[in-house]
N, C-alpha and C positions, 0 to 999 in steps of 0.2 A: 152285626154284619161282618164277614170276611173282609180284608183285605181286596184280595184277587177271589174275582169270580170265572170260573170257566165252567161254561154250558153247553153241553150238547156240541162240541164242534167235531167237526168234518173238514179235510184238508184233503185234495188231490192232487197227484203229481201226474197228470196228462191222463190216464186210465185206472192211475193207480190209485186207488182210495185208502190213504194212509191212516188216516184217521176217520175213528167210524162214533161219535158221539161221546166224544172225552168229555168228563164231567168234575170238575170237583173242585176243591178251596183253599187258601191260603190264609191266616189270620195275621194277624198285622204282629203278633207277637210270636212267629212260630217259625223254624225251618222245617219246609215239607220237602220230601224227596221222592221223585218218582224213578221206579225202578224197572226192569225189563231189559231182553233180549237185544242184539243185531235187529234192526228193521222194527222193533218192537211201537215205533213212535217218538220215542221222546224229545229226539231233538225238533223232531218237525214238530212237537206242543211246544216250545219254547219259542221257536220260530213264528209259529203261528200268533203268540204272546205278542211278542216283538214286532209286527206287522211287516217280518221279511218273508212270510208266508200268507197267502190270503185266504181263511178259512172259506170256505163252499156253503157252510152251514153254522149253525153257533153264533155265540156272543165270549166274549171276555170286557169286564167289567173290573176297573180298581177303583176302589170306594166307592162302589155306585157308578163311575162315568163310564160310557161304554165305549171301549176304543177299537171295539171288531174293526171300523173300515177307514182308523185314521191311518195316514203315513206312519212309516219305522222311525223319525225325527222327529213325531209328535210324541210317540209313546215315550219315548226316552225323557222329554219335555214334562211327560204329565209324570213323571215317577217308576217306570219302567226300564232298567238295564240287563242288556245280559252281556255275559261272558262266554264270548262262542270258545267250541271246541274247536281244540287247536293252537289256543293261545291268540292266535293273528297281529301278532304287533306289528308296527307301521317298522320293518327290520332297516330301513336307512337315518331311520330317525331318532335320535337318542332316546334316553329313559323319559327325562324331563319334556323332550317335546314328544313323545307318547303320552304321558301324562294330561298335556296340556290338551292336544289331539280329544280327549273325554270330556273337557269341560265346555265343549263349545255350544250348550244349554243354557249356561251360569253366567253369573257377571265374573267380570274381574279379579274382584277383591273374592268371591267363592272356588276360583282358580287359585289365587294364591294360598287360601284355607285348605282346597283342597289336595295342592302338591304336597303341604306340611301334615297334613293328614297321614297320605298313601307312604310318605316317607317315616314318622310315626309307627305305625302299622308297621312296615318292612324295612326296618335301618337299613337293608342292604340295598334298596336301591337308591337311598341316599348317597353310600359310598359309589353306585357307577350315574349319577345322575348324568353324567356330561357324558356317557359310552353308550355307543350303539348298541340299539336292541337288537341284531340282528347276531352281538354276536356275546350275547349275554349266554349262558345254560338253558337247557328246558325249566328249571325251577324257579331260575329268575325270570324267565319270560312269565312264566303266569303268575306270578306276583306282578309283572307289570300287567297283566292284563286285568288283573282284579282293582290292582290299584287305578287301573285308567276306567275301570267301571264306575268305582267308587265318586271319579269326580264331578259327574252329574247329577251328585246326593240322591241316588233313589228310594223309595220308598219300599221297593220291590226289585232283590237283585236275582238274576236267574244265570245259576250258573249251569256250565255244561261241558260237562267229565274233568274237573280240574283236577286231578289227579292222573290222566294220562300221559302214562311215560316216564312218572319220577319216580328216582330213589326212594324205598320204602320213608328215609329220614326225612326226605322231602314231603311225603305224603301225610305225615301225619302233623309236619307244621303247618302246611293247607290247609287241614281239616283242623287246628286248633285255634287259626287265621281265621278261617270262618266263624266257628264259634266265637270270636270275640267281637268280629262284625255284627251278629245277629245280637249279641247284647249290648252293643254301640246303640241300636234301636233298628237295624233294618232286618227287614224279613226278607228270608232266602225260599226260593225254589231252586233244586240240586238237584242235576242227573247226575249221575254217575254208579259207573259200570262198578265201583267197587263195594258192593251193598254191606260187607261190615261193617266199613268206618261213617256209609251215607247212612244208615240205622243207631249206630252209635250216638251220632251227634242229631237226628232228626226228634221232634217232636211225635210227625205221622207219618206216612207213605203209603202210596199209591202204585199197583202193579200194572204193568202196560202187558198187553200181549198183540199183536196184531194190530196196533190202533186201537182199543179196547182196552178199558180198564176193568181188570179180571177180581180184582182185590182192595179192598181201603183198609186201613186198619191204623191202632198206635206203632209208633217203629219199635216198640217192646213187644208187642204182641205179633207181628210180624215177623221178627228175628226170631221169634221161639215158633212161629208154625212151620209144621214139617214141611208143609207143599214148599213153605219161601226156602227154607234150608236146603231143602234136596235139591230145587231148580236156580236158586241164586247165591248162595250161599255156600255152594261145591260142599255142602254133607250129604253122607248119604245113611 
């Protein structure tokens, strides 16, 4: 059995039916990455994961429990984190108390495991731990914000577009960050607009078009089809 189950969901934004019967799985040993256009869906599947959207229709399921209709505070609770686009750090609040800000799941003592973790992970935000996030870089803000995911220990981390806005150098230490998280043991789902490097490091991926998932496939065999190439992958 999957991981992350997602069935058939449907998500509206007042008229708008963003999502039309998204479907598909996660395995507890895999990073999947879904890919697609502007408006394409993805952030609102994430969202809808997360329970800061309230699907219309569908189920999402991790290990079997079904959290379609719990709060966004329990999800996080039963194993579900995401990393919104944008980064969002708390910008008045230092690195360390962003950090702490993510463990408010956990006990104590897995707050203290987990700042020496995210520090671990990203020495650099060990050297600003006491500096406000607000006036960190774009590439140190999403290291904090991965890092402040991380300290909920999820089972299921969901990121979204971490790679927007940095430094190509920045970007491929993100995407090398990840890969070391998913063999730490957590399973990733990854949007992100930059489908070389989200195919590169994915196991499989999933095409959005309109709310609609148009394509599934391994991300090797999606990287070499022409439709993915021509339409996401800028060859022509």
């Amino acid at each position: 059995m999957a991981l992350l189950e997602v069935e058939d969901l449907h998500a509206h934004y007042g008229s708008i039916h963003a999502l039309k019967g998204v479907s598909f799985t996660v395995g507890a040993d895999e990073i999947v990455t879904l890919i697609g256009g502007n408006g394409a869906g993805k952030s609102t599947t994430l969202n809808a994961i997360s329970g800061l959207v309230r699907p219309t229709q569908g189920r999402v399921a991790l290990d079997g429990d079904d959290l379609t209709a719990i709060p966004a505070h329990q999800v996080v609770a039963r194993g579900i984190v995401q990393v919104p686009e944008g980064r969002r750090t708390f910008v008045r609040l230092t690195v360390e108390e962003n950090l702490r800000m993510g463990g408010f799941t956990v006990s104590d003592a897995d707050v203290a495991h987990g700042i020496e973790h995210a520090y671990s992970i990203f020495p650099r935000l060990k050297e600003r731990r006491r500096q406000v996030a607000g006036t960190l870089s774009g590439g140190e803000q999403q290291m904090l914000a991965i890092g402040r995911g991380l300290m909920a220990k999820p089972s299921m981390l969901l990121l979204d577009e971490p790679s927007m806005g940095l430094a190509p150098n920045l970007v491929e230490l993100i995407f090398e960050t990840i890969s070391e998280i998913h063999r730490q043991g957590t399973a990733i789902l990854l949007v992100e607009q930059n489908a070389h490097m989200a195919l590169e490091i994915a196991d499989r991926g999933y095409i959005l078009q309109t709310g609609t998932v148009i394509l599934a496939d391994t991300a090797a065999n999606l990287a070499a089809n022409e439709q993915v190439r021509q339409a996401y992958l800028g060859e022509i």
